[in-house]
N, C-alpha and C positions, 0 to 999 in steps of 0.2 A: 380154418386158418384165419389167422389176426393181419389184416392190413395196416403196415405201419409209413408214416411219412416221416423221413427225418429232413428237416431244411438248416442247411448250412451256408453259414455268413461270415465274410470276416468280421474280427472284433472293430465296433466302433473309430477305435482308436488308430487303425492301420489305411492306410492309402487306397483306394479301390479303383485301381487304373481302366479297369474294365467299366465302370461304372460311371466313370469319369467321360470315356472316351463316348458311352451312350449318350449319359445327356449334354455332351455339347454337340452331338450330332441331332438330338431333338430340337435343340435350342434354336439350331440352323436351320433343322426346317420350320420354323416359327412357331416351336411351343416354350415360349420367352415364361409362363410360368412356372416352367422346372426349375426346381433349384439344385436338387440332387437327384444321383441314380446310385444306388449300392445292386450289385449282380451276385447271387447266389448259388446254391442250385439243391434240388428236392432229387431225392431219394427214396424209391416205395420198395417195400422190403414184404414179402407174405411168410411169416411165422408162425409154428405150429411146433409147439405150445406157445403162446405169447408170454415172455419172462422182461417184466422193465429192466431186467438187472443183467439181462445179456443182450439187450438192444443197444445200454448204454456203453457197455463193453465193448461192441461191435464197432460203434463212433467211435469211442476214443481209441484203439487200437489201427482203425483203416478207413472207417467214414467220413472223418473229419480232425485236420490237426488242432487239438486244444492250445496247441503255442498261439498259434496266428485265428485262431477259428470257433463260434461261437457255434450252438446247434441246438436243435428243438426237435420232441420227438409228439409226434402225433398220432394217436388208435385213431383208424379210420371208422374200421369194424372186425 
């Protein structure tokens, strides 16, 4: 079996309330060098046969929305 990691983020472009609300909670407690926090989340998936082309399928249909959401797929092993 193929270990995969998909990590999804939103796009750049969009608000990250989540992310927001972390680092001003850092900031607070004295990590004054955060600038930003983006919050995502990983996804490990064990595949057998490993196919790149229904991994990507998988994301784009229920792992991750492509409107609002970027995502990366990683073979562990």
């Amino acid at each position: 079996m193929t270990k995969v990691r998909v990590y999804v983020t939103l796009k750049p472009s969009l608000l990250d309330s989540a992310g927001r609300t972390v680092a001003g909670a850092l900031q607070k407690l004295g990590y004054e060098e955060l600038e930003e926090a983006r919050i995502g989340k990983l996804i490990e998936l064990q595949v057998d046969p490993y196919s790149e082309a229904r991994v990507k399928e998988m994301c784009d249909k229920l792992l991750a929305n492509p409107v609002i959401e970027d995502y990366r797929v990683e073979v562990v092993a």
